[in-house]
N, C-alpha and C positions, 0 to 999 in steps of 0.2 A: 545568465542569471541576473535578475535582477531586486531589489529589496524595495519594501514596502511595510513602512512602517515600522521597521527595526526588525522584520521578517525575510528570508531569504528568500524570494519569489520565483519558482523554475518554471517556464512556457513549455506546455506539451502538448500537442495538436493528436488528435483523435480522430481518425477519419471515420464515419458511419460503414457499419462493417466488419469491420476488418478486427482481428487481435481475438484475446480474450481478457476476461475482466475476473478477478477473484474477488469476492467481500465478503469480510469475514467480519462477520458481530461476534463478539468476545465477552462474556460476561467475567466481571470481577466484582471482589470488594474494595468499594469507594478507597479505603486504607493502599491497594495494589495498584490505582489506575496509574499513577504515574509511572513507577516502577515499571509497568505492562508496557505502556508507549518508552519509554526507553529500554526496554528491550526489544518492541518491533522497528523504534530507529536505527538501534545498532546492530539490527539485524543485517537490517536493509540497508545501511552505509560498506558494513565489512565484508556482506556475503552476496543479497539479492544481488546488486547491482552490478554484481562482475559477474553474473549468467550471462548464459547465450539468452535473447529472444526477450531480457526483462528490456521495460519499458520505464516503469513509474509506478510510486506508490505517495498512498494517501495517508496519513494517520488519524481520526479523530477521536476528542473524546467526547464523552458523553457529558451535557452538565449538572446530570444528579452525579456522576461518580463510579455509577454501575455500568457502564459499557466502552467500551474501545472496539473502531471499526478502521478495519486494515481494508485500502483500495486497491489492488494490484493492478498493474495492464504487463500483458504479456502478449509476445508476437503472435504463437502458434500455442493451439494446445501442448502440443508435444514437449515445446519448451517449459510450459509450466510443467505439467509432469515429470520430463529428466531431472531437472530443477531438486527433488525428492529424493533422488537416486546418489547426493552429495552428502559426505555423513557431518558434514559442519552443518546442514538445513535441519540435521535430524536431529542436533542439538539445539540447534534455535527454538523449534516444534517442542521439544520436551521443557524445556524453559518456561515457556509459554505457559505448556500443559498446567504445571506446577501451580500457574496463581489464576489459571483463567480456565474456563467453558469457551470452547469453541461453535460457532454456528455458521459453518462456511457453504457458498455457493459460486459454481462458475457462469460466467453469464458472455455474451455476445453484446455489442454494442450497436447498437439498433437506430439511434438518434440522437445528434449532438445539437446544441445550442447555446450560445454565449452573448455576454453582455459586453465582452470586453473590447472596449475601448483602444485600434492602437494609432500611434502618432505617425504619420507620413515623415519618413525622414529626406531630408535633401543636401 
């Protein structure tokens, strides 16, 4: 991991292909957004990330106030789906519920491309 700009910065390579991708647009009010992203971080710190098959997630928010957009990557479908089947996920989910609209979709990863910059080390 590396930081940037007083930001915790994690590299995760994405091969074309391969995995599956969740995103989920969230609707709130402006008053819940923050609220909403920390409880998709503490989701994703105490729970997501010790599944089988997760990969990485995104959080943003929107900057009127009204949206939060969760990026999943997960191996196999399968895994995201068993994933559901854990009742600490199904508290997460109803958390969630409580301040937010949900508008989720699974998608395939089709084509990657980056700007990033790395240094040759020797």
């Amino acid at each position: 991991m590396r930081h940037e700009e007083g930001v915790a910065v994690k590299t995760v390579t994405i091969k074309e292909r391969s995995g599956i991708t969740l995103i989920d647009v969230l609707s709130v009010d402006p008053g819940n957004q923050d609220q909403l992203v920390k409880i998709l971080a503490e989701a994703t710190e105490t729970t997501l990330r010790h599944m089988p098959g997760y990969i990485s997630s995104v959080i943003h928010k929107s900057v009127d106030g009204r949206k939060v957009t969760s990026y999943e990557q997960w191996e196999r479908l399968e895994d995201f789906e068993a994933m559901f089947q854990h009742p600490e996920v199904r508290q997460w989910v109803d958390r969630v519920g409580e301040i937010a609209r949900a508008e989720a979709s699974l998608y395939t990863v089709e084509y990657v491309d980056s700007n990033a910059r790395t240094k040759a080390t020797g």
